[in-house]
N, C-alpha and C positions, 0 to 999 in steps of 0.2 A: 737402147731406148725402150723396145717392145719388152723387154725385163724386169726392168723397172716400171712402168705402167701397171704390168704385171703383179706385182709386189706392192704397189703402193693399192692396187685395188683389194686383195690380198687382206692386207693391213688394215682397209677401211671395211672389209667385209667382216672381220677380226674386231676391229671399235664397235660396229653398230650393233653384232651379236653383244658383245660387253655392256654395253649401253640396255640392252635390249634386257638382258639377265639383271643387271641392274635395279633396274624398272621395276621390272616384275616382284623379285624381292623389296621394292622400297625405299632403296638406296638413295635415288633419285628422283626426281618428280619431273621435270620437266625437260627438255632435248639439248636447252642449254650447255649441259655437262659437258656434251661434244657438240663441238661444230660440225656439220655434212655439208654445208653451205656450198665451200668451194671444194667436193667432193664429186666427182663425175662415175655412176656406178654403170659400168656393162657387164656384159653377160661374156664370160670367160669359154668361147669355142677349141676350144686344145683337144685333140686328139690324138690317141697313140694308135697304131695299126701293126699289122705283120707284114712286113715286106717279103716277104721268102720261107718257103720250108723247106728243111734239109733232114735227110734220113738216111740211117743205116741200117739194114735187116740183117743178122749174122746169117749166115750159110748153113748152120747145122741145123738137122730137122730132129722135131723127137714125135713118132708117131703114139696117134692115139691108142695105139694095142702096145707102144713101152709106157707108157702114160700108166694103164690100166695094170699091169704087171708090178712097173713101180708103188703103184697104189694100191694093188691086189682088191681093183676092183672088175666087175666088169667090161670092157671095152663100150659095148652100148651106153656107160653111164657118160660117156667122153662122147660119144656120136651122135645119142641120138638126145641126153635129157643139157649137155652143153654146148652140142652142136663143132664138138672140135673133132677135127678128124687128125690134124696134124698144126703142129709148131714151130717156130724158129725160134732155136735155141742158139747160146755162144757154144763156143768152146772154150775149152777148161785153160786155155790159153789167150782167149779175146779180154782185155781188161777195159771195163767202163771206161775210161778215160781214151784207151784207142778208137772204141764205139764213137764216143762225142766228138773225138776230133774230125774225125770222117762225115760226122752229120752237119757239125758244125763247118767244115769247108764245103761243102755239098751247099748250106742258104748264104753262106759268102757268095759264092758263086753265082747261085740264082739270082742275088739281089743283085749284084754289080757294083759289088764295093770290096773295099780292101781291108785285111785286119785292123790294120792300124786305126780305122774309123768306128771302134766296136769301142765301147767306154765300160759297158757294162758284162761281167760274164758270169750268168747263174746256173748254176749245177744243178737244174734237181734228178734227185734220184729219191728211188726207194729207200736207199741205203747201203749199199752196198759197193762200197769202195775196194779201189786196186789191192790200196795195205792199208791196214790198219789204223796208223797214224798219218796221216798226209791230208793237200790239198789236190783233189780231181780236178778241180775250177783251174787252179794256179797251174798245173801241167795241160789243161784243153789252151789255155790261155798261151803257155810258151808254145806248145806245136802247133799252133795255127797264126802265132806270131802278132798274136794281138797287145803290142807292147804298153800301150794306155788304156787299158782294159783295167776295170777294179773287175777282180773276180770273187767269187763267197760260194759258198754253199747252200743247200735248202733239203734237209734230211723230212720229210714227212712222211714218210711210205703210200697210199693210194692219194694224197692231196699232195704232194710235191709239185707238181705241172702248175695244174690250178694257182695253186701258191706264190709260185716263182712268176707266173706271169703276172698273177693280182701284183705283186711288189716291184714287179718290171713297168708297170704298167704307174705306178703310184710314184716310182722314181722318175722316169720317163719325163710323166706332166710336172713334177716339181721343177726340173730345169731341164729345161727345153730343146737344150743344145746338145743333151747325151742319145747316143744309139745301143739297144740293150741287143744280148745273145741271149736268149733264155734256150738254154737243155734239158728237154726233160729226157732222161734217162733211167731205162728198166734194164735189168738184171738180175732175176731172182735168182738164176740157177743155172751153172753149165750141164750139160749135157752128161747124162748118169750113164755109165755105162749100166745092160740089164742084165742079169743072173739069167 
């Protein structure tokens, strides 16, 4: 019932903008067009939130003097002008999708719910996928056994996150009844061995 209320108000918010453009260009002159009569308008309170964070930091470090070497710059431009002294990095064996499935059971966990109550699962990354051709979303999706999950992707490189919640967030309040997994996920680079 709260769905439909939902939608029918939806719908009338939908007529009277139409009405409204109408109007404005000439179309119509007077409210007649549309009835609002028996039309009852409220104010639509729906909110999405974040129920839990889950995360994974890889264990490999790269410090700031391989940084610098790698970059054949000098060390102080890492310490002192970006303030990094040191990183976590993967290894050249951690693959984004094992990262997510770890972070993604980590806010199952926190939140106190079960895969199977996850409807939605958004990948974001940088971009950088296990292989080449595949779905990341669709393998975080079976290892964590989220089997009514629609999963997808969101390639943006620094807006990925951002992104993937604005459309988590926009799915969310369209139907009411789904629970989203949003991941954002980084990967720029495993760990370089140094000359």
């Amino acid at each position: 019932m709260q769905h439909k209320n939902q939608r029918q108000i939806r719908c009338s918010l939908y007529l009277q903008s139409l009405y409204s453009f109408q109007q404005r260009r000439g179309y119509v002159t007077s409210q007649s067009f549309f009835d609002f009569k028996d039309i009852s308008f409220t104010m639509l309170k729906e909110t999405v939130g974040i129920a839990s964070i889950g995360y994974y930091i890889p264990s490999g470090i790269l410090t700031s003097k391989e940084m610098a070497k790698l970059a054949d710059l000098p060390e102080s431009v890492f310490t002192e002008k970006i303030g990094i002294e040191k990183k976590p990095i993967a290894e050249t064996n951690e693959h984004p999708s094992e990262m997510g499935t770890k972070a993604a059971l980590a806010a199952i966990e926190q939140a106190g719910i079960t895969p199977k109550q996850i409807d939605l699962i958004a990948y974001c990354a940088a971009g950088d996928y296990d292989y080449r051709f595949w779905s990341p979303a669709a393998k975080i999706q079976d290892n964590i056994g989220a089997e009514h999950a629609f999963a997808f992707e969101i390639k943006n490189f620094c807006n990925s996150g951002n992104l993937g919640i604005h459309i988590c967030r926009n799915m969310l309040l369209t139907d009411t009844e789904l629970s989203a997994l949003s991941l954002l996920l980084w990967r720029i680079n495993s760990k370089v061995p140094v000359q």
